[in-house]
C-alpha positions in Angstrom: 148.4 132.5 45.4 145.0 131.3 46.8 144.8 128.1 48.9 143.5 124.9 48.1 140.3 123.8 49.3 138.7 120.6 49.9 135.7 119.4 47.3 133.1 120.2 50.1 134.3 124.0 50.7 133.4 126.6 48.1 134.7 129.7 48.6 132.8 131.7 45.8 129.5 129.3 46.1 126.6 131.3 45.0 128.5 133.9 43.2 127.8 135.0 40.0 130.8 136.3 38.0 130.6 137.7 34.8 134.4 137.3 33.1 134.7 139.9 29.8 137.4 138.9 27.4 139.2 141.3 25.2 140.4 141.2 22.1 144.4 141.1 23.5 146.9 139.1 23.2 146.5 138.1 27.2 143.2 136.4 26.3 144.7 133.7 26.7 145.2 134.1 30.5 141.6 134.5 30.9 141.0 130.8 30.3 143.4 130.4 33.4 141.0 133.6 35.4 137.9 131.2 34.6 139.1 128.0 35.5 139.9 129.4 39.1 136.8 130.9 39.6 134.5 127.6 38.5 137.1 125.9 41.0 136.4 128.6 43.9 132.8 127.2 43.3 131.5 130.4 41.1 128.9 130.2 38.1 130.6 132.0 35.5 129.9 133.2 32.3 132.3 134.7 29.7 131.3 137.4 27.7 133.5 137.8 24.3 134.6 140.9 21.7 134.4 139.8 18.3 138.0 140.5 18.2 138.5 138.0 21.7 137.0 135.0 19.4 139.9 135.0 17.4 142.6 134.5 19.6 140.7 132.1 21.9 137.7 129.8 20.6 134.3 130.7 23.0 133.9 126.6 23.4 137.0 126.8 25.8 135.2 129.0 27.8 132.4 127.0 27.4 134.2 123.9 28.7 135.5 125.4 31.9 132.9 127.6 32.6 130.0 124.7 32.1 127.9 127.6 30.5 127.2 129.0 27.1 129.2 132.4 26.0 128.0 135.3 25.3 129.5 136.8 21.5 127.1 138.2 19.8 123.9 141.0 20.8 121.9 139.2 18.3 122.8 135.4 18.8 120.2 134.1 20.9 121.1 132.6 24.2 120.0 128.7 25.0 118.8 130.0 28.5 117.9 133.5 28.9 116.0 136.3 27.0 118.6 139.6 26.5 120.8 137.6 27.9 123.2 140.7 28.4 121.1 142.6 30.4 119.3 139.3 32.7 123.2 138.1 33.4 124.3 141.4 34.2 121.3 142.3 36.7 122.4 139.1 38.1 126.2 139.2 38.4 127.7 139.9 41.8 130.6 141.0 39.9 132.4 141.1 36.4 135.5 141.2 35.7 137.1 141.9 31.9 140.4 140.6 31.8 142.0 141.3 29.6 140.7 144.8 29.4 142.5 146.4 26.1 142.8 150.4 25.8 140.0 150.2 23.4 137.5 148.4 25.7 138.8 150.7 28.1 138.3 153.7 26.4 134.5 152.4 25.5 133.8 151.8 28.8 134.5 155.5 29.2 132.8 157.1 27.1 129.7 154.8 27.3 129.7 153.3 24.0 128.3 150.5 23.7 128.5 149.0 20.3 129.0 144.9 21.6 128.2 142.6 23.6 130.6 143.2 26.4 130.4 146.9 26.4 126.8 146.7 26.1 126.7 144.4 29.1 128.9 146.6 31.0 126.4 149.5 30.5 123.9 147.1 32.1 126.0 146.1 34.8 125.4 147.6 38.2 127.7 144.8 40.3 131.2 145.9 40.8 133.7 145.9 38.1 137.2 144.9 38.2 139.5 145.5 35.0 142.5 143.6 34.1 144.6 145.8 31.7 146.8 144.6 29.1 148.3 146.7 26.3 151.4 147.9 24.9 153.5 150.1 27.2 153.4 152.6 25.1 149.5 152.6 24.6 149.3 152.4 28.7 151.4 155.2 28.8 149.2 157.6 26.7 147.4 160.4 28.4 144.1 158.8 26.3 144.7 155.7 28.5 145.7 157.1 31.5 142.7 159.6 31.8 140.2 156.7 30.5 141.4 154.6 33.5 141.1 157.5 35.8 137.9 157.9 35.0 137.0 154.1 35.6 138.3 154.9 38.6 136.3 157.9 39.9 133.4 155.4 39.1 134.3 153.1 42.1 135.9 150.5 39.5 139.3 148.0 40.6 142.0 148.3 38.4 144.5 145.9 38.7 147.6 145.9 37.1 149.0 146.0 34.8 152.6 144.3 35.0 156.1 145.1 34.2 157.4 142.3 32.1 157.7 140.8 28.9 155.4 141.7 25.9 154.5 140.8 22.8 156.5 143.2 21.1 159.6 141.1 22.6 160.7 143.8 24.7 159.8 144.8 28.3 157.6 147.7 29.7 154.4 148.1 31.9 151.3 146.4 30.1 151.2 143.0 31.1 148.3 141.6 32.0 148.7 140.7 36.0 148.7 136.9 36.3 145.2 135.0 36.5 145.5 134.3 40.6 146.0 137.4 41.4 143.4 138.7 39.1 141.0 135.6 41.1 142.7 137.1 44.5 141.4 140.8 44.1 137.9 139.3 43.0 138.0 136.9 46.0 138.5 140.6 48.0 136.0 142.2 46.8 133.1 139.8 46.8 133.9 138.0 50.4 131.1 138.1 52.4 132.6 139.5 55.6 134.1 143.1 56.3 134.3 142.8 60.2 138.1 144.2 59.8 137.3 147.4 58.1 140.0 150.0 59.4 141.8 147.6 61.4 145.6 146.9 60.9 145.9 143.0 61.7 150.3 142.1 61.9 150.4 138.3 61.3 154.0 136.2 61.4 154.5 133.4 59.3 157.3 130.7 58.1 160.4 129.2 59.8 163.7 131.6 61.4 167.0 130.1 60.7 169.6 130.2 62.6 172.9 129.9 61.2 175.7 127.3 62.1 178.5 128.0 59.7 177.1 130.8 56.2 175.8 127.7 54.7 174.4 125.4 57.5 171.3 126.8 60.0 168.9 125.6 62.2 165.3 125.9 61.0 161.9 123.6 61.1 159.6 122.1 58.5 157.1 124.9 58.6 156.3 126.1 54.9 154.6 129.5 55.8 150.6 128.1 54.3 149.0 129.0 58.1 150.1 132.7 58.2 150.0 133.3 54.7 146.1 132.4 54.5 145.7 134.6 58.1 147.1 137.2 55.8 145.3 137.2 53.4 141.6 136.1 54.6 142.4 139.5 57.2 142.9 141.3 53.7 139.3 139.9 52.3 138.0 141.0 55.8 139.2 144.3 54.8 142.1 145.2 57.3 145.5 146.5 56.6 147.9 144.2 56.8 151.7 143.8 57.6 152.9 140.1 57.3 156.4 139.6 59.0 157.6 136.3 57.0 160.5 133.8 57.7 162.3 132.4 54.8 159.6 130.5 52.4 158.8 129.5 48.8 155.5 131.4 48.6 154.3 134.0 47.3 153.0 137.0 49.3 149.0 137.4 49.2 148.4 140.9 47.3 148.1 144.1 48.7 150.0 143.3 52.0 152.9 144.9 53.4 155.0 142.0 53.7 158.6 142.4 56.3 161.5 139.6 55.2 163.2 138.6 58.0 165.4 135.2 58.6 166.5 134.9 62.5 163.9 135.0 65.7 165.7 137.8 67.0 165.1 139.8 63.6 161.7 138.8 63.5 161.2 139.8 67.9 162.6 143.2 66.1 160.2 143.8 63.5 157.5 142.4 65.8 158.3 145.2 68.6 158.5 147.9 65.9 155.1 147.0 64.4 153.2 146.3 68.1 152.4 149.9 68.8 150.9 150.5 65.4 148.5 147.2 65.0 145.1 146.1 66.5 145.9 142.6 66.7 148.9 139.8 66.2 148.4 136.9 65.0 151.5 134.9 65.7 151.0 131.7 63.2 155.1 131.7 62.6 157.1 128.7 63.9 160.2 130.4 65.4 163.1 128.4 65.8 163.6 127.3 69.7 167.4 127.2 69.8 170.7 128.7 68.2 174.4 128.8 68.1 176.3 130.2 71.0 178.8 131.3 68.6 178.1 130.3 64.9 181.2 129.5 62.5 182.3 132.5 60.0 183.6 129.7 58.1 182.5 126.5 56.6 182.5 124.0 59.3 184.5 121.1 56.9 183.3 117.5 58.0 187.3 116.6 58.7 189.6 118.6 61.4 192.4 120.3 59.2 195.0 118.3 58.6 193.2 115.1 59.6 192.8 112.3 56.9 189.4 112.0 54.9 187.0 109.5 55.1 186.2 107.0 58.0 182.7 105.8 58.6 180.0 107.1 60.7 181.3 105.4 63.6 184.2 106.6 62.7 183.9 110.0 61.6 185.2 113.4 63.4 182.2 114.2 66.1 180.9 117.6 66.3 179.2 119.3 69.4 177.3 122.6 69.0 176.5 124.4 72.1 173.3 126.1 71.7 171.2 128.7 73.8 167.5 129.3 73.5 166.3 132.3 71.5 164.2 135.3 72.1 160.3 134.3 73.2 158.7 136.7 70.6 155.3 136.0 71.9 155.7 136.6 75.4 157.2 139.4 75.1 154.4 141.1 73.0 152.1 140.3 75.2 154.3 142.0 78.0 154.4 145.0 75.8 151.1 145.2 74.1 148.4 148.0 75.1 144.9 147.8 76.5 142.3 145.9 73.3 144.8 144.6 71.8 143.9 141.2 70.6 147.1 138.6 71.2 146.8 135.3 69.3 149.5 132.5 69.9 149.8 128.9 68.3 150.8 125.5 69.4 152.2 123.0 67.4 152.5 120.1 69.5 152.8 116.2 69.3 151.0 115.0 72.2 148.9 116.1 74.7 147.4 118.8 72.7 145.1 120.6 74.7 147.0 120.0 77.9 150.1 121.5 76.5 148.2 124.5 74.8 146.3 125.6 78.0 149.4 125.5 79.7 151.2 127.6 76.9 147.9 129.9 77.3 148.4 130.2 80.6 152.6 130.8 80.6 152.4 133.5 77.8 149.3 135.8 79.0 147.8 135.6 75.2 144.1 135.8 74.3 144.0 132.9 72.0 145.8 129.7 71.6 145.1 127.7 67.9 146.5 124.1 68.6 147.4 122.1 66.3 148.8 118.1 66.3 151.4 118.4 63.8 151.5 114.2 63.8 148.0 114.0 62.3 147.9 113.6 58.5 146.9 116.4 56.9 147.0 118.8 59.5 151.1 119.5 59.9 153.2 121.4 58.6 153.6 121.7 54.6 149.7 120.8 54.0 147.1 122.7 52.4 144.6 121.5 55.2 144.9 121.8 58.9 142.4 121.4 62.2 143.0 122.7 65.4 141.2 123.6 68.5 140.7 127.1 69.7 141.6 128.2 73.3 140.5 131.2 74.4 142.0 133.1 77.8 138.4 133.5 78.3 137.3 129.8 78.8 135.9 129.4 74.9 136.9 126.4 73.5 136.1 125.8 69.6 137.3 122.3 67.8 137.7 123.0 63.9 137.9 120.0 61.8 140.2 119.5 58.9 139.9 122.1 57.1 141.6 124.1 54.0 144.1 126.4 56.2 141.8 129.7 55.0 138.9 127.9 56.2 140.7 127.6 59.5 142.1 131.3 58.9 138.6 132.6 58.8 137.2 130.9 61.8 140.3 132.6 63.9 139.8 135.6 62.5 136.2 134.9 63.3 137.1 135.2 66.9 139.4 137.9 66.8 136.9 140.4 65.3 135.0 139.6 67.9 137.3 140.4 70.5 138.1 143.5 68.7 134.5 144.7 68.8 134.4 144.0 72.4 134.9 146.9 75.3 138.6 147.3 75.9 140.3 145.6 78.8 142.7 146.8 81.4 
C-alpha cells in the first residue's frame, strides 16, 4: 500500500481530483478512496448519483473532502457557477469508484442524464474507473463491450476483484480495495515519466537462512526501502521486477514481484533478471552469514537423553559454524553490460560515509545510498529514512529525513539521469 509521509510532504499537492460515486454497494469504500487522497495532499471533490446518496450520506464526503458535493444539476453550488462543468475543466483527474454497469454503460453511450455522467461528458482530464457489480452482470457481453469501449478511449480500468459479494457468494465484481484504487491514481498523475520504457529490477527485504526447518538467520529489515523504489520506478513509468525476501507487505501494483527466501536464491534470480534490465537497485538487506550444514531436524535445547532444565549458566551450549554467503552485488556488477546503471546500499552504524565510499570503491557500483541504521527514524522498520548519496562519479547528495518514497524518488532522480547519459565502457 502507499507509504507514509511526513505533514510537510504532499505527494498529490496541487491536484485536483474529481472522485464519482456510484450508486453500488462498494460506495462505501469510496469514503476510504477520498480520505487517502485529501491525505496525499489533493483537493477533492465528490460527485454523487442519486442512487450513491442512499447508501452513503454526501456530508461524509463533505467531512473528509473539506468541500461541498456535487448531487444534483440543479442544486446550486456555494462556490462555483455550473459547477459540473468549471470542476471538471479543472480536475487533473477523476476517478468514479465505484463505477456500477449502469454508470458504465452511460458513460458509453454518452448519456448524460446526472450530475456525474454529465460531468464526465465535461471532463477532458484522465479517467480512471473502479468497477463493482455482480459477477454475473460483469460477465455480460453488455458490460464487457461497454468497458472495452472505455477502454479504446484512453480510460484506466482497474479491477475489479475476485472475492466476496453481496450476494454472499464469491465471483469477480469486487470493487479493488481504496489503496490500490489511490495507487493507480498516484501513477497516473505523478509528475515525472523519466523511466518510460525502461525495466528498473529492485531487491528488497531480509534472506533467511535456515538453522534447523524452524530456526534461520535473518535481520530486522522490513522490506519499506525497496518496496517504495518499486513502486515510485512504477509512477516513473518503467517496468518493473521486484525480487523480495520474506516480508509482511504488500506488493505495489502492477509489478512483477520474484519470492525468494535465501541470498543464494535471491544471487539466482538476480543473475537471471541482469541481462534483461536497465538498472538494479539493490535496497535488499541480504543476510552476511549461514550454516555450514543446517539441521534437517529440530535442533531440541537438551542433548538426547540428557536431563531437562538447568539454567543459563547451566544449559547445554550450542556452536554453529557458519560461512559467508554469496556477495549478490559484486557479482552483478562483474556481470552487468555497458549503461547499465548499478545502485548499492549501506546500512552501517558508524563511520557512515567512510564505510560507504569504501563499499563504493570494493564493489565497482555506480551509486552507494548510506544510511545510519542507529539514527531514529531512519533504520530499519520506519516509514522515514535519510541517507547520503555517493556517486562512483564524485557526486555526493545528503537527503534529510524523509518519507522512504521521498528518498526513493531522489535515487531514482539520479539513476534516470545516469540512464539518459552516453553509455560507458
Amino acid at each position: 500500500m502507499e507509504g507514509k509521509y511526513l505533514p510537510d510532504e504532499q505527494p498529490l499537492g496541487g491536484r485536483t481530483i474529481l472522485v464519482g460515486v456510484s450508486g453500488g454497494i462498494a460506495a462505501y469504500k469510496a469514503v476510504d478512496v477520498v480520505r487517502r487522497l485529501a491525505r496525499l495532499g489533493a483537493d477533492v471533490h465528490v460527485v454523487m448519483t442519486r442512487a450513491a446518496t442512499r447508501l452513503v450520506g454526501p456530508a461524509t464526503f463533505r467531512e473528509l473532502s473539506y468541500n461541498p458535493v456535487i448531487t444534483d444539476l440543479f442544486e446550486p453550488h456555494p462556490r462555483v457557477v455550473m459547477s459540473h462543468v468549471t470542476l471538471a475543466r479543472k480536475a487533473d483527474l477523476l476517478c468514479i469508484a465505484p463505477a456500477t454497469a449502469d454508470v458504465i454503460a452511460k458513460m458509453a453511450a454518452g448519456i448524460a442524464d446526472d450530475a456525474l455522467t454529465t460531468t464526465y461528458l465535461a471532463c477532458r482530464a484522465p479517467v480512471l474507473l473502479a468497477p463493482a457489480m455482480n459477477d454475473a452482470m460483469w460477465e455480460h457481453p453488455a458490460t464487457q463491450e461497454n468497458v472495452g469501449r472505455l477502454r479504446a478511449r484512453g480510460h484506466v480500468v482497474v479491477g475489479p476483484a475476485h472475492g466476496p459479494l453481496a450476494t454472499g457468494h464469491e465471483g469477480r465484481g469486487r470493487m479493488e480495495e481504496p489503496h490500490r484504487i489511490v495507487e493507480e491514481v498516484r501513477c497516473l498523475l505523478h509528475p515525472v515519466k523519466d523511466l518510460l520504457g525502461r525495466r528498473i529490477l529492485v531487491t528488497a527485504g531480509p534472506t533467511r537462512e535456515p538453522l534447523d526447518p524452524v530456526r534461520f538467520l535473518s535481520n530486522r529489515s522490513s522490506g519499506k526501502m525497496g518496496y517504495a523504489v518499486a513502486r515510485m520506478a512504477r509512477y516513473r513509468g518503467a517496468s518493473v521486477v521486484l525480487v523480495s525476501g520474506p516480508t509482511w507487505l504488500e506488493p505495489p501494483a502492477g509489478v512483477e514481484v520474484v519470492r525468494v527466501e535465501t541470498a543464494e536464491q535471491m544471487q539466482a534470480a538476480c543473475h537471471q533478471w541482469l541481462p534483461e534490465v536497465d538498472a538494479v537497485v539493490m535496497a535488499a538487506a541480504v543476510a552476511d552469514f549461514r550454516a555450514v550444514s543446517p539441521s534437517e531436524a529440530k535442533i531440541k535445547r537438551e542433548a538426547d537423553g540428557a536431563p531437562g532444565g538447568g539454567d543459563a549458566a547451566g544449559g547445554r551450549r550450542l556452536l554453529l559454524e557458519l560461512v559467508a554467503v554469496p556477495d549478490i552485488l559484486a557479482s552483478l556488477a562483474q556481470r552487468r553490460r555497458p549503461g547499465q546503471v548499478l545502485v548499492g546500499f549501506a546500512a552501517e552504524t558508524g563511520r557512515l560515509e567512510d564505510l560507504a565510499r569504501e563499499k563504493l570503491r570494493r564493489k565497482g557500483v555506480d551509486l552507494i545510498v548510506a544510511n545510519d541504521v542507529t539514527r531514529p527514524g531512519a533504520g530499519f522498520e520506519s516509514e522515514t529514512n535519510a541517507a547520503i548519496l555517493l556517486g562512483a562519479d564524485g557526486t555526493r547528495t545528503e537527503v534529510p529525513l524523509v518519507a522512504k518514497e521521498s528518498l526513493a524518488d531522489r535515487i531514482l532522480d539520479w539513476v534516470a539521469a545516469r540512464l539518459a547519459g552516453p553509455a560507458r565502457d
